[in-house]
Every structure is written in C-alpha cells, then in structure tokens.
N, C-alpha and C positions, 0 to 999 in steps of 0.2 A: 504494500500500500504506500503512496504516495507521501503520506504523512508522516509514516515509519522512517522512510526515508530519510527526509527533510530534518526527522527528529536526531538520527543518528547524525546527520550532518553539523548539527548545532545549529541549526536554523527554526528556534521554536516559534517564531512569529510565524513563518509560513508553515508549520504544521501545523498550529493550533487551527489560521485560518482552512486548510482541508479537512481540517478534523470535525470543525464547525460547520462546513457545508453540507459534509456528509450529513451531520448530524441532523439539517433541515432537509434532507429528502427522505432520511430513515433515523427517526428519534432514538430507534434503539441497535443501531450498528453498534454491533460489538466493539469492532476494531477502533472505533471514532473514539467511542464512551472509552476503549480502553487508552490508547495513546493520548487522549486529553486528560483522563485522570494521572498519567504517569507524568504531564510536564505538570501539571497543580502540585504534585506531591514534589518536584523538584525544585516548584516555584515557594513552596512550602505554603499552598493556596488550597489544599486536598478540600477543606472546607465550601469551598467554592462548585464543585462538581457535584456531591453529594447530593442534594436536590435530584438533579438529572438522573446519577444510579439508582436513586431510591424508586425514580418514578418506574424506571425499566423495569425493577425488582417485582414493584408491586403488579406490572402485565404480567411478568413472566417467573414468578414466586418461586417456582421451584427449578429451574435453570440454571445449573450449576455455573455456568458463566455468570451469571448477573450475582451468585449467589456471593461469586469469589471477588466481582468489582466492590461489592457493598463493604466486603470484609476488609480489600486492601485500605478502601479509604477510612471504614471506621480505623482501622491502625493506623495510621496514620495522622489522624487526628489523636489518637490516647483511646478510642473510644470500644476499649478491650470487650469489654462484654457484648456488645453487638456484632464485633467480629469474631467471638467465639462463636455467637449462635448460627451465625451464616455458616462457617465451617464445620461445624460439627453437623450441619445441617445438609450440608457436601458429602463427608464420609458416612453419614447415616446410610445413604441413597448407595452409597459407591465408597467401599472401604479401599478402594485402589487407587486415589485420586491423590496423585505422589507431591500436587503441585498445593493442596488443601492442607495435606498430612504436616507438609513442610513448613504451609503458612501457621498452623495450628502450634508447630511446637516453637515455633519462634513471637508466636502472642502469649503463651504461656510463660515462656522465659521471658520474655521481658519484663512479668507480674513475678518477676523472681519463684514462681511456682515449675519448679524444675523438675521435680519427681513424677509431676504432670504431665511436665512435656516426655521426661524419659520416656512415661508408659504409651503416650500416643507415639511417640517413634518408635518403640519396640511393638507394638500392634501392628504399624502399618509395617515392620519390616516382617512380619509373619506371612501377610499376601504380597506384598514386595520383595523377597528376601536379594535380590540382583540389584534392587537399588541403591546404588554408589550415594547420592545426593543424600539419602535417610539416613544412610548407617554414618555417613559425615556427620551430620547436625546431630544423632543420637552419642557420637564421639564425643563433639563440643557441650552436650550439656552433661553429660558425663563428668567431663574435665570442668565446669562448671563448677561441679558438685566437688571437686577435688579429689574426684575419684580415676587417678593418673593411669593405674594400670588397666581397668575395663573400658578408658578410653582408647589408651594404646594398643588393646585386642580390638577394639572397633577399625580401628587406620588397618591392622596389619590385616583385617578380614577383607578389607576393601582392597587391597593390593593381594589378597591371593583369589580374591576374585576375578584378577588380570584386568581386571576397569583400562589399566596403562594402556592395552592393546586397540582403544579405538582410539586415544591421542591424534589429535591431529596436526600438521604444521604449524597453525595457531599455537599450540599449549607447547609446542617445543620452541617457537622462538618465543612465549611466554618465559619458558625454563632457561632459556639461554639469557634473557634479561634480569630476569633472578639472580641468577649465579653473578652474573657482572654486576648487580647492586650486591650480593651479600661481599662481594669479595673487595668491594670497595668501603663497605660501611663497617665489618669485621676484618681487620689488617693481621696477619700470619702471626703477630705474639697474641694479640687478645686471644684470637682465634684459639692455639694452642693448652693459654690458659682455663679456656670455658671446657676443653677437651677434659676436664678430669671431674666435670658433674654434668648433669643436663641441662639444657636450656631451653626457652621457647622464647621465640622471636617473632614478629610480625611484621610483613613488608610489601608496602603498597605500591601498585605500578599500574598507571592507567596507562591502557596498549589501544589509545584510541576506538577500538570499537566497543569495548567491554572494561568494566573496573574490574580486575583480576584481584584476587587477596590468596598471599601467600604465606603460608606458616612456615615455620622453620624449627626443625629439630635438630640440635647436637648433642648428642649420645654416648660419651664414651671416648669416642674413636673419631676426630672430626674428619676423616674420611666417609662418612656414614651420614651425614646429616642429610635430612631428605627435605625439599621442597612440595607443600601441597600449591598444586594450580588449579584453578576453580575447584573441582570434585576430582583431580585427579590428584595421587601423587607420583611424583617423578622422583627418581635413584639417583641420583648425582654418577653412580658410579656405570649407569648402563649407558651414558654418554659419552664413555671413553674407550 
C-alpha cells in the first residue's frame, strides 16, 4: 500500500494524507485504520485515532483485526484493561494468534504482573511450540523475574530449534553491524576483563528499515558471546 510506503520513507505527511483518503471511500480499511494508528502512536497522538477504531470495532465486534487495532491503541494510551479484554478476547476465539499472545504478555509486563505474562507465553507456546518470537518474550520475562537460568534454557531452545536457518541477508548484515559497534564500544582489555563473569549488554542500531535491538551475552569465554537480532540469534563464531 501506498501509504506503507510513504511511511517507511519518512514521509508521514503524505501517508497520513492516503491513509485518510482511503479512509473516506472505506471507513473501515484495515490497512488505512492501521498505518494511521501507527504514525499517532509515533506522533504520540494514539488518543486521536481511537474514536475511529472504536467505531470499526463496534461494526465488526468480533474481528480479530479490529479487535487487535482497539488493543494496540488502548496500550498505548496506558489504557491496560481495555486492551486486555480485546486480546484475550482474540485468543479466546483462536489460541494460535502469535501476534495477540505476544501483545498480551507485553501488556501484562508492563503492569509488572509477570507470572501472568509467563503463563500466557507458556500457553501459547503449547499450540505454538516453533514459535521463535514466544519463547523470546517468554525468555525476557523470565529474566524479568530474575530467573537467569530458565531464561537461558529458553534462548538455547530457540537456537536448537535452528530458527538461525531462515536468516536472511538483512539479519547478517544486521550481525555484521553489531559486531562492528560491540567491538568499538567494548575495546580488547574491558572486553577481557568482563570474560571472567557474565554480562548482559544492550545495543541499539537503526538499519533504516527496521529498529533492530540487540542483546549481548559474554559468558565465560568472550569468544562465545552471542548476539540476538530481532528473534534470531546469531554465533559470532559460525561467521568465521
């Protein structure tokens, strides 16, 4: 769509306007409602749209699209309890709805009710058990909880599920920009010295089309530290 476009380009005056056309020949196009809620929410205006998803919701009540636009912007406002009921009101219908599960346990944690969100990511990964993106966010509130080792069985389950194998050129010259900020922001002694406890590190790198977030673990051995990119992670040492 034309507006998606426009959006990724950084040109939100012109997306908004197609986004708003559309929206006066079809009130309830999905894609319109969605891409205008996404620049609100960056405009930090989410409050502004809401009107217009409520009305959609109210034609089409039970619509898991409308159900999930209602939800993103109640969060987005603060407005936790309305966008639980919308999601929960998603997986009731459809316990396999990975994009609900994921918005569910990240409205949870934010209500710092994390044993919450565990249980809805360990439910959804029951009819998901392949899904990479779950058993990640089931890791982070894990680790959350300060619970280091059933985190770190989650990562290492994700990587013997071979997730690495659908990588694409994107996520390796993500991993390539990685490597070049950790080895410029960590210099050869720190590095050294951080080698004899663990560490977690966090490293941001906007690759233009997508905001990437990268973790970083040094373990022991700092030959070993692993980079996560989006949902995947990568081995430092299979690129050599």
């Amino acid at each position: 769509m034309q507006g998606q476009v426009l959006t990724a380009r950084g040109n939100s005056a012109g997306a908004r306007t197609v986004f708003t056309k559309a929206l006066q020949i079809d009130r309830d196009a999905i894609d319109a409602l969605s891409g205008l809620l996404d620049l609100e929410i960056k405009a930090g205006q989410a409050a502004k749209i809401r009107p217009q998803i409520e009305q959609a919701l109210a034609r089409h009540p039970k619509d898991p699209a409308y159900l999930l636009l209602s939800a993103e912007v109640a969060a987005a406002e603060g407005i936790f309890p309305r966008a639980e009921q919308s999601l929960r009101a998603i997986l009731d219908a459809n316990g396999a709805r990975e994009d609900a599960a994921l918005m569910l346990t990240s409205v949870l944690a934010d209500q710092s009710r994390l044993k919450e969100a565990q249980a809805v990511a360990e439910k959804s990964l029951e009819r998901l058990p392949m899904s990479s993106r779950i058993r990640m966010k089931l890791a982070e509130i894990l680790e959350l909880q300060g619970l280091a080792l059933e985190s770190q069985t989650q990562y290492e389950q994700v990587m013997s599920d071979n997730q690495l194998a659908g990588a694409t050129t994107d996520m390796n010259d993500a991993f390539n920009t990685a490597s070049a900020q950790f080895r410029t922001e960590v210099g050869p002694s720190e590095h050294r010295d951080r080698s004899h406890r663990s560490e977690t590190g966090r490293l941001n790198a906007n690759l233009g089309w997508q905001q990437v977030r990268f973790t970083l673990f040094v373990q022991g051995d700092p030959t070993k530290h692993r980079i996560q990119v989006d949902n995947f992670w990568v081995d430092p040492r299979a690129s050599r």
